[in-house]
One Martini backbone bead per residue (centre of mass of N, CA, C, O) as a GRO file, in nm:
protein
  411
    1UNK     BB    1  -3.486   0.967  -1.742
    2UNK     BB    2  -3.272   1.194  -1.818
    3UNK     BB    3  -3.346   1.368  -1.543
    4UNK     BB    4  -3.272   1.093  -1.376
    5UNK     BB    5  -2.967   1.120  -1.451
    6UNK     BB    6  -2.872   1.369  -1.461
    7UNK     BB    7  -2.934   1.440  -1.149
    8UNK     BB    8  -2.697   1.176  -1.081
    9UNK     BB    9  -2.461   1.339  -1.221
   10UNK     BB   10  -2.482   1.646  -1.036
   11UNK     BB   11  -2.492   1.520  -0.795
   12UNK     BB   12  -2.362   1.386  -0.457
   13UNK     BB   13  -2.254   1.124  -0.548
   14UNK     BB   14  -2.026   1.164  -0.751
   15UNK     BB   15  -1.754   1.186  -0.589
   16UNK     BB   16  -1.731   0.932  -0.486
   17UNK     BB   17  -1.676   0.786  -0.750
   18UNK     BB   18  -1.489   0.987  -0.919
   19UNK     BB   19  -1.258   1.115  -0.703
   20UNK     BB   20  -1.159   0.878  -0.610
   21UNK     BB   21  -0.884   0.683  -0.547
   22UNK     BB   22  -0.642   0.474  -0.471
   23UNK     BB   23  -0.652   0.335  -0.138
   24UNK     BB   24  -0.632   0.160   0.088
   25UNK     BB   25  -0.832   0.253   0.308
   26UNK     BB   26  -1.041   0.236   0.002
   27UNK     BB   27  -1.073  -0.063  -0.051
   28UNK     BB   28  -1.389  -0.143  -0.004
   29UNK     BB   29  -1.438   0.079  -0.257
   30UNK     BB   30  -1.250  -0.017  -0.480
   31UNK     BB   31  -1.392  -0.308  -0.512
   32UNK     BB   32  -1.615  -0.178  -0.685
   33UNK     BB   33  -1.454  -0.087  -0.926
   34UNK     BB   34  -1.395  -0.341  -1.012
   35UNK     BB   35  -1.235  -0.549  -1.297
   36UNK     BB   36  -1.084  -0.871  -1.385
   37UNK     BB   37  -0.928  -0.765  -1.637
   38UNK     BB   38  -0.755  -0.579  -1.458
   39UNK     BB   39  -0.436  -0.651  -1.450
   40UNK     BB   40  -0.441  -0.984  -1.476
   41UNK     BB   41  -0.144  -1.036  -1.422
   42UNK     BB   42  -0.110  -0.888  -1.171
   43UNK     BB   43  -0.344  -1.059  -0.992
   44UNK     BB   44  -0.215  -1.346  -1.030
   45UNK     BB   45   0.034  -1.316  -0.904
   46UNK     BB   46  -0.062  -1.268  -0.609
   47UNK     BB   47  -0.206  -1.491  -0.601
   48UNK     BB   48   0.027  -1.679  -0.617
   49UNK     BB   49   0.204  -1.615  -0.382
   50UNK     BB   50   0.005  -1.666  -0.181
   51UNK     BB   51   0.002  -1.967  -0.270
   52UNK     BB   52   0.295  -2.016  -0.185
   53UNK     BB   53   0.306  -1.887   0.124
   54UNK     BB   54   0.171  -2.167   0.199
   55UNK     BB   55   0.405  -2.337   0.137
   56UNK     BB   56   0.638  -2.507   0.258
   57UNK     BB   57   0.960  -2.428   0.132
   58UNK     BB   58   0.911  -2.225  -0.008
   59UNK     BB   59   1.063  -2.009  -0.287
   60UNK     BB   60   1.072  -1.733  -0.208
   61UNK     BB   61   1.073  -1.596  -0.502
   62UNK     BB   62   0.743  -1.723  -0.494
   63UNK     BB   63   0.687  -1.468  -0.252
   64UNK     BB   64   0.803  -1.260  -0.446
   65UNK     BB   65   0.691  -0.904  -0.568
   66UNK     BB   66   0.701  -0.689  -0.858
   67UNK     BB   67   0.539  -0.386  -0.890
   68UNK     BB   68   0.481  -0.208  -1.235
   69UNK     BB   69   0.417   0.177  -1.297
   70UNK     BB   70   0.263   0.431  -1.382
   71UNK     BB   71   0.127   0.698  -1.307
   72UNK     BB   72  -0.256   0.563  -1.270
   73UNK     BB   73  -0.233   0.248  -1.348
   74UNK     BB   74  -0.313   0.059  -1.080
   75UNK     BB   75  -0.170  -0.063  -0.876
   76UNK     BB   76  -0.324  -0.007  -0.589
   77UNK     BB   77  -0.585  -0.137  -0.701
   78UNK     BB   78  -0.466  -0.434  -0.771
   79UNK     BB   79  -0.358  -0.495  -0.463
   80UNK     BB   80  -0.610  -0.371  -0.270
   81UNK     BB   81  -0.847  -0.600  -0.437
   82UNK     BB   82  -0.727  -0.852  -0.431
   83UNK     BB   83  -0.678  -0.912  -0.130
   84UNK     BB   84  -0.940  -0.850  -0.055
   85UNK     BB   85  -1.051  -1.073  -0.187
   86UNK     BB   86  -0.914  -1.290  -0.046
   87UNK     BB   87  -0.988  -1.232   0.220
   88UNK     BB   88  -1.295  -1.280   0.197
   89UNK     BB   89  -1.230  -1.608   0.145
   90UNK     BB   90  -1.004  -1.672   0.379
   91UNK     BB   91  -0.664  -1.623   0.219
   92UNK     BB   92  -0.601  -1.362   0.401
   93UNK     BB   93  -0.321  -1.184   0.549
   94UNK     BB   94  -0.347  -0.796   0.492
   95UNK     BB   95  -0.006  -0.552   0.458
   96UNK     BB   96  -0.036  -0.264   0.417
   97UNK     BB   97   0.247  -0.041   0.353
   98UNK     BB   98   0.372   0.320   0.395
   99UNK     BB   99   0.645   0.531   0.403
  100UNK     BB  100   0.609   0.862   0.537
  101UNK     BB  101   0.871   0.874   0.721
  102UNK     BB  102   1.126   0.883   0.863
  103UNK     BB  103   1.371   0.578   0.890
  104UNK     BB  104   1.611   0.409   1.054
  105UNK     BB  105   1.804   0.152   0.902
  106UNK     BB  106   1.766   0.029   1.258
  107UNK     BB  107   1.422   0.045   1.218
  108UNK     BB  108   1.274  -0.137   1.017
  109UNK     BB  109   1.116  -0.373   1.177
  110UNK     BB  110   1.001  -0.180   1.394
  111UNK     BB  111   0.799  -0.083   1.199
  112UNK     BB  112   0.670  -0.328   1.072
  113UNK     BB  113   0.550  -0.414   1.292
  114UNK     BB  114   0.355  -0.208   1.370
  115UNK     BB  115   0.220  -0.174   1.075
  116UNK     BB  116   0.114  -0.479   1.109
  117UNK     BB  117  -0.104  -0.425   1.313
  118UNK     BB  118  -0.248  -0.152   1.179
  119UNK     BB  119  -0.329  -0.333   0.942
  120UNK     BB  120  -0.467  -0.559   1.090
  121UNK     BB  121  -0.641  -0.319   1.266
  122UNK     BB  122  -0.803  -0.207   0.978
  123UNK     BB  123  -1.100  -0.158   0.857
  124UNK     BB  124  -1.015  -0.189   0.512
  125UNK     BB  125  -1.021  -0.555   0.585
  126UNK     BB  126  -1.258  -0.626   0.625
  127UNK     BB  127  -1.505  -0.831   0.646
  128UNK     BB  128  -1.895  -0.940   0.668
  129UNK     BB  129  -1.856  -0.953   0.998
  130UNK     BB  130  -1.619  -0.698   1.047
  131UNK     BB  131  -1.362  -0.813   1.076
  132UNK     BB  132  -1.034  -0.816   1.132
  133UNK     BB  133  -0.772  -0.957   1.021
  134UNK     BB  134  -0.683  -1.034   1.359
  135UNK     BB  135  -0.999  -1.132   1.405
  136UNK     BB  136  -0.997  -1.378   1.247
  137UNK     BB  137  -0.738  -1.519   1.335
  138UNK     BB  138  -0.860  -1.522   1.647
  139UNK     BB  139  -1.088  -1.681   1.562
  140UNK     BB  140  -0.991  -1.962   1.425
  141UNK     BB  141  -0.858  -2.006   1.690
  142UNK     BB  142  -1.092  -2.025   1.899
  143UNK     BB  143  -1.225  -2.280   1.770
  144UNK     BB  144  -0.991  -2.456   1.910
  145UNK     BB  145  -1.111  -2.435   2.173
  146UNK     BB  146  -1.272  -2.528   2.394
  147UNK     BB  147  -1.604  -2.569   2.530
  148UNK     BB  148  -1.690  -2.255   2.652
  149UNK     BB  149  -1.404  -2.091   2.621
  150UNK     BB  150  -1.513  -1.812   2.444
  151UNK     BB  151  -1.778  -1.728   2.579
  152UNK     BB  152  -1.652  -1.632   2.855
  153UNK     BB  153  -1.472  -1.417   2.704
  154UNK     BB  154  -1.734  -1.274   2.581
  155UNK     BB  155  -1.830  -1.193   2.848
  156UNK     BB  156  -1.640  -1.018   2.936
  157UNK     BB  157  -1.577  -0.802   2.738
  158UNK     BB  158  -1.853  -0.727   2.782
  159UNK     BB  159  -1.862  -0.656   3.074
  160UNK     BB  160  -1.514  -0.533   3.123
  161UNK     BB  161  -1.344  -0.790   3.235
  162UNK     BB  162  -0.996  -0.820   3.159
  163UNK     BB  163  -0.894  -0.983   3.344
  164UNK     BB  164  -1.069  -1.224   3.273
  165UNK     BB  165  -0.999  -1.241   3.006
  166UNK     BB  166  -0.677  -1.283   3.035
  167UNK     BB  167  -0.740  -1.560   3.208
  168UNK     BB  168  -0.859  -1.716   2.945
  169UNK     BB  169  -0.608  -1.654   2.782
  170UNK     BB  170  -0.450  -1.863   2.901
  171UNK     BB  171  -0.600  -2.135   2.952
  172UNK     BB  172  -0.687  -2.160   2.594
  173UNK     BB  173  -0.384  -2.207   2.455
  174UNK     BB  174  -0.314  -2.519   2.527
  175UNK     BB  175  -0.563  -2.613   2.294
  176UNK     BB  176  -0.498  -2.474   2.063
  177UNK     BB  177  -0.201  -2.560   2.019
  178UNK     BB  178  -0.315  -2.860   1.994
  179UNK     BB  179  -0.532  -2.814   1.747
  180UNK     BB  180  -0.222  -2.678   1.587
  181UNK     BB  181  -0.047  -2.677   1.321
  182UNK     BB  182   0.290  -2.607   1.406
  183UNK     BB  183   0.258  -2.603   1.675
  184UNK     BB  184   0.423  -2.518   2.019
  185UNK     BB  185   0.516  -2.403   2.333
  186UNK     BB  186   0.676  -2.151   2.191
  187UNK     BB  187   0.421  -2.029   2.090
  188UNK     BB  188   0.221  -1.897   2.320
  189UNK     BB  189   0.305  -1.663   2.373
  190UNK     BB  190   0.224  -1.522   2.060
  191UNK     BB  191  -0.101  -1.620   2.150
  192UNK     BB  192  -0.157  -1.440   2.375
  193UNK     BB  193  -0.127  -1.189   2.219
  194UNK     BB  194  -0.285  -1.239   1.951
  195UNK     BB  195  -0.565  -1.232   2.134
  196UNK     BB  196  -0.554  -0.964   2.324
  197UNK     BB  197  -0.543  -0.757   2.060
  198UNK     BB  198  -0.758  -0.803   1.892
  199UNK     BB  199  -0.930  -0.665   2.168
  200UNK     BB  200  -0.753  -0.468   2.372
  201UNK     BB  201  -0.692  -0.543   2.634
  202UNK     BB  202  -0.360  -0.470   2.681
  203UNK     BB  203  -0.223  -0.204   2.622
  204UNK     BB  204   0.097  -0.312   2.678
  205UNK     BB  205   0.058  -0.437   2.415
  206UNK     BB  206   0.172  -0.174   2.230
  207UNK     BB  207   0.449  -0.071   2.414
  208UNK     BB  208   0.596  -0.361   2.303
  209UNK     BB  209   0.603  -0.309   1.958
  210UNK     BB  210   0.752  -0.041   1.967
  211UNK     BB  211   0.964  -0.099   2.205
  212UNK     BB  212   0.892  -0.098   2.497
  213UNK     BB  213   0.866  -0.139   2.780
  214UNK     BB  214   0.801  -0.455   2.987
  215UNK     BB  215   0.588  -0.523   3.162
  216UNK     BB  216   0.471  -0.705   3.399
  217UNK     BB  217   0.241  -0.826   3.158
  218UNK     BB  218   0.468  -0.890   2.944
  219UNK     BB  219   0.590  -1.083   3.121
  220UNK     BB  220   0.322  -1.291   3.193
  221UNK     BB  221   0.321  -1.388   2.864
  222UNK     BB  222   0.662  -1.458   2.798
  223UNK     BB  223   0.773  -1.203   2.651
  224UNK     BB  224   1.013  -1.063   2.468
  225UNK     BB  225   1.233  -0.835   2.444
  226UNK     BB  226   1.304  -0.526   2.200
  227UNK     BB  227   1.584  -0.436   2.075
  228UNK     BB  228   1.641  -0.575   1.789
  229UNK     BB  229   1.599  -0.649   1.461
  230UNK     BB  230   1.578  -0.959   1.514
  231UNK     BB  231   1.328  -0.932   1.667
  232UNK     BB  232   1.117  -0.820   1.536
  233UNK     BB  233   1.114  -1.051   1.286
  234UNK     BB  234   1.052  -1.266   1.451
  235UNK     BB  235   0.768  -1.172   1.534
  236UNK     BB  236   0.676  -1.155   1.206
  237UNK     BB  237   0.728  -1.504   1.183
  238UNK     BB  238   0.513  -1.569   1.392
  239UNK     BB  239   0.267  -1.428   1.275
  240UNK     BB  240   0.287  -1.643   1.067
  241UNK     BB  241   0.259  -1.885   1.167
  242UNK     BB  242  -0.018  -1.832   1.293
  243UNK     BB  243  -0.164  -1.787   1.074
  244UNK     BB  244  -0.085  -2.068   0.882
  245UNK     BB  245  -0.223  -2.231   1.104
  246UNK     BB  246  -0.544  -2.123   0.966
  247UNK     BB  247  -0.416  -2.130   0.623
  248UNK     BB  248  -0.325  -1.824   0.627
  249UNK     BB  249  -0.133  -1.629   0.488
  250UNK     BB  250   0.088  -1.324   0.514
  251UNK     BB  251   0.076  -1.065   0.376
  252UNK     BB  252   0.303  -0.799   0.218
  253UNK     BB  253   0.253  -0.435   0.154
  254UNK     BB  254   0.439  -0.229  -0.048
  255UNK     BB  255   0.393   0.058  -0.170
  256UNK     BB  256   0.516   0.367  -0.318
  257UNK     BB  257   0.821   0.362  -0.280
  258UNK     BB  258   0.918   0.635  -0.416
  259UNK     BB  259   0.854   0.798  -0.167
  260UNK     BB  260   1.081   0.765   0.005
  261UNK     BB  261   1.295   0.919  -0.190
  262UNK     BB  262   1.181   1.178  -0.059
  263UNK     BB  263   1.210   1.134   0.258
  264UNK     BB  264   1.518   1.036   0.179
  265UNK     BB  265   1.708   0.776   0.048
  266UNK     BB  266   1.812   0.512  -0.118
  267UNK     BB  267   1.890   0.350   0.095
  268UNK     BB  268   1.639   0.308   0.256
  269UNK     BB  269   1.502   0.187  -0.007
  270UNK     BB  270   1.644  -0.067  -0.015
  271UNK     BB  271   1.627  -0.144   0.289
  272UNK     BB  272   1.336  -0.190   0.267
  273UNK     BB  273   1.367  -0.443   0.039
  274UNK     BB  274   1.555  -0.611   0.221
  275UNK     BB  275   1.381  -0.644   0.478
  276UNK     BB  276   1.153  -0.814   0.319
  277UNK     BB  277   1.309  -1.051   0.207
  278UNK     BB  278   1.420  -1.162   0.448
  279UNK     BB  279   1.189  -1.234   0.588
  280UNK     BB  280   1.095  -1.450   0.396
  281UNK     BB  281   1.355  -1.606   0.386
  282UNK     BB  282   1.328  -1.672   0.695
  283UNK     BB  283   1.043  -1.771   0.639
  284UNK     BB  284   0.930  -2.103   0.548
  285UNK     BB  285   0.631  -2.000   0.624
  286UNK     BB  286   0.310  -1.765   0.581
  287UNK     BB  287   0.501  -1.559   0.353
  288UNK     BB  288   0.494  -1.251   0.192
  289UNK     BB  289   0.517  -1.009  -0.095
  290UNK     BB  290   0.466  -0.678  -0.199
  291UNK     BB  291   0.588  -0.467  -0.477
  292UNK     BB  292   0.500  -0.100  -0.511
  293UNK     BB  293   0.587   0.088  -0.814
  294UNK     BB  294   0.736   0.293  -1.011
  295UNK     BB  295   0.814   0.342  -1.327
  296UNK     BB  296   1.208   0.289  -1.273
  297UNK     BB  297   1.252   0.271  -0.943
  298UNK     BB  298   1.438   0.031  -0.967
  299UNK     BB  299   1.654   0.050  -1.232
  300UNK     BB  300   1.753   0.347  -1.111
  301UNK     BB  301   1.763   0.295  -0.742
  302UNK     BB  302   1.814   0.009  -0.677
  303UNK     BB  303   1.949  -0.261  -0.842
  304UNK     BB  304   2.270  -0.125  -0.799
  305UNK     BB  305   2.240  -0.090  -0.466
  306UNK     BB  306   2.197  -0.374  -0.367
  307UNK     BB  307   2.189  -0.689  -0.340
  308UNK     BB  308   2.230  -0.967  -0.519
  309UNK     BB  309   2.062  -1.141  -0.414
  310UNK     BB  310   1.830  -1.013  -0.433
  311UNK     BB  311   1.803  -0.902  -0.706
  312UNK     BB  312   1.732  -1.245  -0.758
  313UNK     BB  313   1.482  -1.273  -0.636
  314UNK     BB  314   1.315  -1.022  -0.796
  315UNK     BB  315   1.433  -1.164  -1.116
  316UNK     BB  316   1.350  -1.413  -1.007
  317UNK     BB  317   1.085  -1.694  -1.035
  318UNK     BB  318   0.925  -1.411  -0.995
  319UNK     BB  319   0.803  -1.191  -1.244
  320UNK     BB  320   0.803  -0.876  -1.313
  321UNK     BB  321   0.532  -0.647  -1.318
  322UNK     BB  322   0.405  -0.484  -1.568
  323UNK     BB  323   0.201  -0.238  -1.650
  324UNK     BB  324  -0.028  -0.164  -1.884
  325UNK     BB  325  -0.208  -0.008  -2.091
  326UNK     BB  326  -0.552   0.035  -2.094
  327UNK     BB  327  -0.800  -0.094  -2.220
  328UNK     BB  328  -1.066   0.057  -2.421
  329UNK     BB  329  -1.268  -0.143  -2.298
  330UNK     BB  330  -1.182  -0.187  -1.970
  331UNK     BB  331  -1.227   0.154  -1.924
  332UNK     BB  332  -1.526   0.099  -2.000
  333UNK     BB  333  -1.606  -0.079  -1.756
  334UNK     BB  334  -1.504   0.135  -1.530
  335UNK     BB  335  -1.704   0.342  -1.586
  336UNK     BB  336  -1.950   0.188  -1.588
  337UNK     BB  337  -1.916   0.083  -1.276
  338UNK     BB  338  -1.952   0.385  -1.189
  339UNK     BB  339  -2.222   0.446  -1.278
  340UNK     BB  340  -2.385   0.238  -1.122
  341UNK     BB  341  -2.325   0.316  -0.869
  342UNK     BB  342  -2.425   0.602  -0.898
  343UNK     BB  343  -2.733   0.508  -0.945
  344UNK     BB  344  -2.765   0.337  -0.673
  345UNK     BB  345  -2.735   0.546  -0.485
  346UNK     BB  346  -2.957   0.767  -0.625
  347UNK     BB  347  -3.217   0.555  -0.680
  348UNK     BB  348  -3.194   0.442  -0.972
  349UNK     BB  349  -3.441   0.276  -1.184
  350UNK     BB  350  -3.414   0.093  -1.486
  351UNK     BB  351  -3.142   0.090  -1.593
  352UNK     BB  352  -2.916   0.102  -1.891
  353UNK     BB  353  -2.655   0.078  -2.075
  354UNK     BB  354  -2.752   0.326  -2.237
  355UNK     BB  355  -2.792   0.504  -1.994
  356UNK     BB  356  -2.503   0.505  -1.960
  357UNK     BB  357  -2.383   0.611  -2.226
  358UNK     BB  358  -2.569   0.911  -2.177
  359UNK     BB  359  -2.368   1.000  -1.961
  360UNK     BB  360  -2.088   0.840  -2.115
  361UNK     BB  361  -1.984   0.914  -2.357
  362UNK     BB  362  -1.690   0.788  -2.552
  363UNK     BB  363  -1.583   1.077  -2.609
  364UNK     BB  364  -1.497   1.132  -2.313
  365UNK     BB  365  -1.294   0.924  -2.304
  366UNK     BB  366  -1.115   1.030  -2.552
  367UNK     BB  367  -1.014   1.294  -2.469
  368UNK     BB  368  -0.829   1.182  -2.330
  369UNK     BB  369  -0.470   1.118  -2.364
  370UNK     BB  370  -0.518   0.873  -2.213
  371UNK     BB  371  -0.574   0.572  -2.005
  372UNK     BB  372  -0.553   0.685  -1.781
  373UNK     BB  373  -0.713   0.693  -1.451
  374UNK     BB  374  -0.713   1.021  -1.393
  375UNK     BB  375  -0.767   1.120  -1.614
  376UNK     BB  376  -1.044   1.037  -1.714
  377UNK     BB  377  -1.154   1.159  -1.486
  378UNK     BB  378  -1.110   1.421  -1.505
  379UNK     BB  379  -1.243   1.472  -1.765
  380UNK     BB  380  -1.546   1.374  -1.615
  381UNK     BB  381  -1.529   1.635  -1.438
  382UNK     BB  382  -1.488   1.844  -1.694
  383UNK     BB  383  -1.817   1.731  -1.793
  384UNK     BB  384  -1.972   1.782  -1.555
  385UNK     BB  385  -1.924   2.095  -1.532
  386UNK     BB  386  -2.053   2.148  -1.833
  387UNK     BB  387  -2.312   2.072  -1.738
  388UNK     BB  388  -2.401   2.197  -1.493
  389UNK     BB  389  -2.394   2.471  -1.675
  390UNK     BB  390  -2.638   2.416  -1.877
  391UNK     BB  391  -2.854   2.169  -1.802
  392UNK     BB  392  -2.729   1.905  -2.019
  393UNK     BB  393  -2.602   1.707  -2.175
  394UNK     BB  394  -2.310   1.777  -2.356
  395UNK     BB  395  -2.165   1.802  -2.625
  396UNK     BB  396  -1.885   1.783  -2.792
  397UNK     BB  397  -1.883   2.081  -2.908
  398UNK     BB  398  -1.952   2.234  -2.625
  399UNK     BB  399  -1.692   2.078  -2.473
  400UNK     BB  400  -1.516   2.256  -2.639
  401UNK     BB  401  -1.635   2.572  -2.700
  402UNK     BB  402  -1.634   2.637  -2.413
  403UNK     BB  403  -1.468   2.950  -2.283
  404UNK     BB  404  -1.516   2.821  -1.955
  405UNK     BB  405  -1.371   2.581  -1.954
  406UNK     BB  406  -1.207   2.343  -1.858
  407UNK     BB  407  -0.917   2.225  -1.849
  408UNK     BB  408  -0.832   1.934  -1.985
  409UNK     BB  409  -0.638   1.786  -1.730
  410UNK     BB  410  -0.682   1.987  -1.496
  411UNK     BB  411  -0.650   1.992  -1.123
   0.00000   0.00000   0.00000
């Protein structure tokens, strides 16, 4: 049994396990990895969040949250498997979003609704039958369609006849719409579009969501011109509505804002954080916010940058969540968990926990200067060098002593 740890510990499976760190993309994969003990309370706070953004009329401040930690400690991790989870339960539709690149503080919603669409059509918040956060919600939608008008529908995408496609969803959104609470015929136009995006049927509306011209197809969906900051919003506050209409909220993550300041200035940052509050605002219901920042970038960069109403949002209400560092016993779970699946990928069978602890005795974890999770990783990364170099499981003493081994936590 040694052997086939040790091999399964120093083979191809190990970097897929040990070397990811948390990021949307690798939502599905990241939420292998979670327990849920970890930053539990920053968990329920999300969860909270979700279930005020579905009552109508709650107070914005029970609708939006800012998550707090020093770099490494699990925001994005906590952030997008909470969601993740939730979105599989069918009670959450999630758009993480990071700015990457500098953005004219007169076009962040347009940015927003762009970005918001991209992470509803991304794969890594597919449900279990593959669908996506937008597929899922215009699934939701055509269950309200007459009786064989969704069957024909799909027979069109099937065979490729889009104009065909586009005249059934046409045809079927005003039994959608009578048979959705909360919808009026002023929904039409923007039901017509997210049935219709949701399998890209009609190219013309990705170029009317960037705001660019109104082809005469997305003039004959009802839709209007995209011109000023309150268009965005509004399509926003739509794609909410519409949500909400299917039973769950559209929550809305901001991850790593302190990104921002690096590629752009304060202004910026604050801006992006007054318009998303602005949004929740704004939406009666439907929509929610989080956001996830590195510890003391709100208190350094934005609190005093803010306007006044905003920083009450944040700090009243939901009260922002600091994520504290991980315990010793939950830390040594995150490990269990990896090995766990390491050995199941490996293809070893009939493992016990003594043999989890046997690939990674608790002084690997202890080496590490703190309960960091990127540390502790690092640390395990250069535990497995040093057995690979030697052909078995080394003790503390010679992962101490070996002047060729690498410096514990350098990257």
């Amino acid at each position: 049994m040694n052997r086939q740890l040790f091999d399964a510990f120093v083979g191809s499976h190990f970097d897929p396990v040990f070397v990811l760190t948390a990021a949307t993309s690798n939502a599905r994969d990241t939420v292998l990895f979670d327990v849920p003990e970890l930053h539990a309370m920053a968990r329920q706070a999300i969860r909270d969040v979700v279930t005020k953004s579905g009552v109508d009329g709650a107070d914005p401040t029970l609708r939006s949250l800012l998550i707090q930690a020093p770099a490494g400690y699990g925001k994005t991790h906590r952030l997008t498997t909470t969601l993740l989870q939730l979105a599989r339960e069918g009670r959450v539709y999630p758009a993480v979003m990071q700015l990457s690149a500098k953005v004219g503080v007169d076009e962040l919603s347009k940015w927003m609704l762009r970005k918001l669409f991209d992470e509803l059509a991304a794969s890594h918040f597919r449900d279990a039958d593959g669908r996506t956060p937008l597929q899922q919600m215009a699934s939701r939608l055509w269950a309200r369609a007459e009786p064989g008008h969704r069957d024909r529908y799909e027979q069109a995408l099937e065979d490729e006849d889009m104009e065909a496609a586009r005249k059934l969803v046409m045809e079927a959104v005003p039994a959608i719409r009578r048979a959705s609470d909360g919808l009026q015929r002023a929904n039409d136009p923007m039901l017509r579009m997210l049935l219709l995006k949701a399998e890209d049927v009609l190219p013309a509306i990705d170029v009317w969501i960037r705001g660019g011209t109104a082809s005469g197809e997305v003039v004959d969906l009802g839709l209007p011109m995209l011109e000023s900051e309150s268009d965005f919003q509004a399509v926003i506050i739509e794609i909410a509505r519409l949500a909400m209409s299917t039973g769950a909220p559209l929550i809305i993550g901001i991850d790593q804002i302190e990104a921002i300041a690096r590629i752009a200035d304060e202004q910026l940052l604050t801006a992006v954080i007054a318009t998303a509050l602005q949004l929740v605002e704004n939406s009666p219901v439907g929509l929610g916010v989080v956001i996830a920042a590195l510890l003391d970038t709100y208190e350094t960069q934005v609190r005093d940058q803010i306007d006044a109403s905003f920083r009450q949002r944040i700090e009243m209400g939901r009260v922002p969540v600091e994520l504290d560092y991980i315990d010793g016993d939950i830390l040594r779970k995150l490990v269990d968990r990896r090995v766990e699946l390491l050995l199941q990928r490996a293809g070893v069978g009939h493992w016990s926990l003594d043999d989890v602890r046997v690939m990674l005795p608790d002084w690997v974890l202890a080496e590490a200067e703190s309960s960091n999770l990127r540390e502790v990783l690092q640390v395990i990364r250069d535990y497995r060098n040093h057995c690979q170099g030697s052909g078995h499981f080394v003790s503390l003493e010679e992962f101490r002593a070996d002047p060729t081994a690498p410096v514990v936590g350098q990257v």
